[in-house]
C-alpha positions as protocol buffer text, in pm:
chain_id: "A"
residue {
  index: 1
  type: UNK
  ca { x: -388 y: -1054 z: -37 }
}
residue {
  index: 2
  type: UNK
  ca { x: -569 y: -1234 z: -282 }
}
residue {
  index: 3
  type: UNK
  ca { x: -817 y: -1046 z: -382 }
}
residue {
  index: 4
  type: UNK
  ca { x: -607 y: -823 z: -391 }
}
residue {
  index: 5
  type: UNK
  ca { x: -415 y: -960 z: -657 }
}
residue {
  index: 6
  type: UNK
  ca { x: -726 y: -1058 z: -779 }
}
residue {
  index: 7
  type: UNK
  ca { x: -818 y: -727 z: -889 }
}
residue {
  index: 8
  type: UNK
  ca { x: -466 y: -681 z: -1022 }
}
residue {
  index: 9
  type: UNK
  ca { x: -535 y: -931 z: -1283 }
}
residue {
  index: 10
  type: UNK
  ca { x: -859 y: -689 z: -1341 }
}
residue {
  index: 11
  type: UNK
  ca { x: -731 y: -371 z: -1296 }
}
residue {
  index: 12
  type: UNK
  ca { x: -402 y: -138 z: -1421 }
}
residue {
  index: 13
  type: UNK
  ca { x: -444 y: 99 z: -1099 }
}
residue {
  index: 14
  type: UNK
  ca { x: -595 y: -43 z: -751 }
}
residue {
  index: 15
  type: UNK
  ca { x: -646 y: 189 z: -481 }
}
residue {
  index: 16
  type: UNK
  ca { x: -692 y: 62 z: -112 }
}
residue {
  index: 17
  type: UNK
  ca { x: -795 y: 219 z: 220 }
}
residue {
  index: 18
  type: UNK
  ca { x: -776 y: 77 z: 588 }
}
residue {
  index: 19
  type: UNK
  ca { x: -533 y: -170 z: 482 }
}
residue {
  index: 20
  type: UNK
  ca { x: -376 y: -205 z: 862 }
}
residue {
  index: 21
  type: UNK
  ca { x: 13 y: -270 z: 782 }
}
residue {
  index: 22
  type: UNK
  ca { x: 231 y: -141 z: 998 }
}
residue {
  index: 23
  type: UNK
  ca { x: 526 y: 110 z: 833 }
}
residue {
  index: 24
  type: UNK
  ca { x: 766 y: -177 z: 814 }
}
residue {
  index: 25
  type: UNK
  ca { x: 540 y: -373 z: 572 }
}
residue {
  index: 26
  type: UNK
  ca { x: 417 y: -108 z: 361 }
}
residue {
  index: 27
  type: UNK
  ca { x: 695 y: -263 z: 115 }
}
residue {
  index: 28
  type: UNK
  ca { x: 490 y: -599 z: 115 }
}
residue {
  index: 29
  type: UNK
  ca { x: 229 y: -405 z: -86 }
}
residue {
  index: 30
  type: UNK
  ca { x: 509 y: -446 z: -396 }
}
residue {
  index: 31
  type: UNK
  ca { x: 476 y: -837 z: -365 }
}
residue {
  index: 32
  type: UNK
  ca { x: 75 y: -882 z: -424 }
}
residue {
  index: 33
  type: UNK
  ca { x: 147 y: -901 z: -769 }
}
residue {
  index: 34
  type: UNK
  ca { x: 475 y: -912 z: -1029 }
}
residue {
  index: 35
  type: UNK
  ca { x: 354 y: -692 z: -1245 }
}
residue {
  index: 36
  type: UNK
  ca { x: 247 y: -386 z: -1022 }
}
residue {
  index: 37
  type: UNK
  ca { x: 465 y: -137 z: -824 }
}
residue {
  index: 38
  type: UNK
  ca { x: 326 y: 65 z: -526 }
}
residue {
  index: 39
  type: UNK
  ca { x: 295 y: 339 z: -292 }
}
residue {
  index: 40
  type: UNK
  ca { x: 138 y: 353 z: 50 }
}
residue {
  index: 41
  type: UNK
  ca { x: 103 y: 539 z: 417 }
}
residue {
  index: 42
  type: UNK
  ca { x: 30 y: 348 z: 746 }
}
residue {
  index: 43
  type: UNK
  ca { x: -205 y: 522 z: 1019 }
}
residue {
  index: 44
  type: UNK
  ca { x: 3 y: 341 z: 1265 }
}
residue {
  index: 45
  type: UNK
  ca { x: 170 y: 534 z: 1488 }
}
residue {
  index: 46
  type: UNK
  ca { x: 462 y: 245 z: 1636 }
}
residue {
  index: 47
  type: UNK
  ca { x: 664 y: 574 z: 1794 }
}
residue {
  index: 48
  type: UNK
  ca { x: 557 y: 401 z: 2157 }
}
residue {
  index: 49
  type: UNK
  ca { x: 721 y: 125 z: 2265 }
}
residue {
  index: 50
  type: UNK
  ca { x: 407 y: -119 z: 2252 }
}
residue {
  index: 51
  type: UNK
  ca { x: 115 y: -150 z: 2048 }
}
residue {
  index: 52
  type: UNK
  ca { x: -171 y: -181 z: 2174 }
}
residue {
  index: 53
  type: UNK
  ca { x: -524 y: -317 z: 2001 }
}
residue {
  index: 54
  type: UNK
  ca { x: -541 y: -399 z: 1635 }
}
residue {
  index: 55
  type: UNK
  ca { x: -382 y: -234 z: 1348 }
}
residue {
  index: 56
  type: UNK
  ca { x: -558 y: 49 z: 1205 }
}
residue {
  index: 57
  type: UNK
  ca { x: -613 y: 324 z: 900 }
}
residue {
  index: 58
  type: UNK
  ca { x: -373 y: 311 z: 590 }
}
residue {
  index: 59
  type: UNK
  ca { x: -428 y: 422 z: 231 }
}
residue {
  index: 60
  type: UNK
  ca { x: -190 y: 262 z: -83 }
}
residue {
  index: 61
  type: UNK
  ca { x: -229 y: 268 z: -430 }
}
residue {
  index: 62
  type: UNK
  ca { x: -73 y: -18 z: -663 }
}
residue {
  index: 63
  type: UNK
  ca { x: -34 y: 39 z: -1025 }
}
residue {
  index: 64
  type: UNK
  ca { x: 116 y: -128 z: -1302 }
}
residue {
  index: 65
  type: UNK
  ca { x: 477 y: -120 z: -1334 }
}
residue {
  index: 66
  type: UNK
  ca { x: 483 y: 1 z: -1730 }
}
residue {
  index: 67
  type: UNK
  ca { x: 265 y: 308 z: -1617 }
}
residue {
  index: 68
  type: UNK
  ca { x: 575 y: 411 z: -1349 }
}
residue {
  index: 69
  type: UNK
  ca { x: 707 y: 655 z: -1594 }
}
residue {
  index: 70
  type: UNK
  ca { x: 406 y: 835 z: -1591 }
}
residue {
  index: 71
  type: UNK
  ca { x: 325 y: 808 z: -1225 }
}
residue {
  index: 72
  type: UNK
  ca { x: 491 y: 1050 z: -1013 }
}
residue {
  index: 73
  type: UNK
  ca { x: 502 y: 998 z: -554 }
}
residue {
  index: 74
  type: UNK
  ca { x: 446 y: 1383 z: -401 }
}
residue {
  index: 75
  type: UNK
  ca { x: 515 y: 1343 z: -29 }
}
residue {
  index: 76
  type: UNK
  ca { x: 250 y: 1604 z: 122 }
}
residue {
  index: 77
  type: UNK
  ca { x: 324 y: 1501 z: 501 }
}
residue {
  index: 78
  type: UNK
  ca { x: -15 y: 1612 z: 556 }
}
């Protein structure tokens, strides 16, 4: 999460791939850092009762928060 934030500090959009959070923490991409808002989509599929191996796939994209009236979400389910 660090370098994450990291290139926050750098950055005013940061787009990430194979990420690995689960859906329930796909809101934890919001905390990395105050000033950015995001969006994301786990590969996980948690519709079985147990998980089994690692965490996989995932795409998100953080951006800063003043840009979020320019920044529309289109849900594709695709």
């Amino acid at each position: 999460m660090s370098e994450i934030a990291e290139l926050c500090k750098q950055n005013d959009c940061v787009l990430l791939q194979e990420h690995w959070l689960l859906p329930g923490e796909i809101s934890y991409l919001n905390n990395i850092h105050k000033d950015f808002l995001s969006t994301g989509l786990s590969a996980v599929d948690v519709s079985k009762d147990l998980l089994i191996g690692r965490p996989y796939g995932g795409t998100a994209i953080l951006f800063r928060k003043e840009l979020s009236g320019s920044i529309s979400v289109t849900e594709t389910n695709d």
